[in-house]
C-alpha positions in Angstrom: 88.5 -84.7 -34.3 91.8 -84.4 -36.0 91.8 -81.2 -35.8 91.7 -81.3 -32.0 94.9 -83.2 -31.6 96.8 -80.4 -33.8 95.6 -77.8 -31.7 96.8 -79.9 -28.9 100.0 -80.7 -30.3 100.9 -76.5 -31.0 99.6 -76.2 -27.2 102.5 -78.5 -25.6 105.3 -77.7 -28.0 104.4 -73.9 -27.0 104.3 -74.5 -23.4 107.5 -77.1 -23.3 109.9 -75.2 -25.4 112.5 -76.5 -23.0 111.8 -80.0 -24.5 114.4 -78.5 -27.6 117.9 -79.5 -26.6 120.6 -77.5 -27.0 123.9 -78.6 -27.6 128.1 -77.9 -27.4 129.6 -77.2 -31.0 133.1 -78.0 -31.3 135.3 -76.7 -33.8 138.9 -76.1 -34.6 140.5 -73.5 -36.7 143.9 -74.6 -37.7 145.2 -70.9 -39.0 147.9 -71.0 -42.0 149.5 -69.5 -45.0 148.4 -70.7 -48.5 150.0 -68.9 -51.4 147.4 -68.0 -53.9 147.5 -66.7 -57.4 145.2 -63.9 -59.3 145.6 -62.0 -62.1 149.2 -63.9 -62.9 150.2 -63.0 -59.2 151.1 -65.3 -56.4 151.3 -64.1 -52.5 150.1 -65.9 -49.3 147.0 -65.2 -47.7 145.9 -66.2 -44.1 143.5 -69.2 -44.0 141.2 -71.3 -41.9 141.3 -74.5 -41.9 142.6 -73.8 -45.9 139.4 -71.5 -46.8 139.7 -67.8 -47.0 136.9 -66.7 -45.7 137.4 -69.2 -43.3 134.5 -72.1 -42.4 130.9 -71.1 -41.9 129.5 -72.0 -38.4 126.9 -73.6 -37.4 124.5 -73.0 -34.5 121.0 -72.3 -33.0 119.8 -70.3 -30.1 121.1 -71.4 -26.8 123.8 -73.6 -28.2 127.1 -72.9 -26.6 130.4 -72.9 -29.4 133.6 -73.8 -28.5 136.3 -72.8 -31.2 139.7 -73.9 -30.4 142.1 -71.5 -33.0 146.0 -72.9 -33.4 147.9 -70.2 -34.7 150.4 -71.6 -37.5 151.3 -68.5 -38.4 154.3 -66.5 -37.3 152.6 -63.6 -36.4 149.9 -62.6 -34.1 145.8 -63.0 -36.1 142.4 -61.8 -34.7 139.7 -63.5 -35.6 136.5 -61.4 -35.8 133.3 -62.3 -35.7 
């Protein structure tokens, strides 16, 4: 008997997949300069929201991501993906 109601249970996620929502992500990428230091030297690197790489993003299939990027910097950046 219990085994019936799995198989039904598999049978109506399978044929409702659209029952799964999908969802806006927001995020904002504030892009600056952060001076950093290795090997007893210090220059500015480009940063994301203070992270070089910048922030990992989240997201499944069918979500729709909006990333708003300020540029802080005084120069043009492309962001790649």
């Amino acid at each position: 008997m219990e085994y019936s109601w799995i198989r039904l249970l598999v049978l109506v996620a399978c044929l409702f997949p659209a029952l799964v929502e999908c969802r806006v992500r927001h995020y904002k990428f504030n892009v600056v300069l952060k001076n950093t230091t290795k090997l007893c030297s210090s220059k500015p690197i480009v940063t994301v929201n203070g992270k070089f790489p910048g922030p990992t993003l989240y997201a499944r299939e069918d979500d729709t991501v909006l990333v708003k990027v300020v540029n802080h910097v005084k120069y043009n950046v492309s962001v790649h993906w």
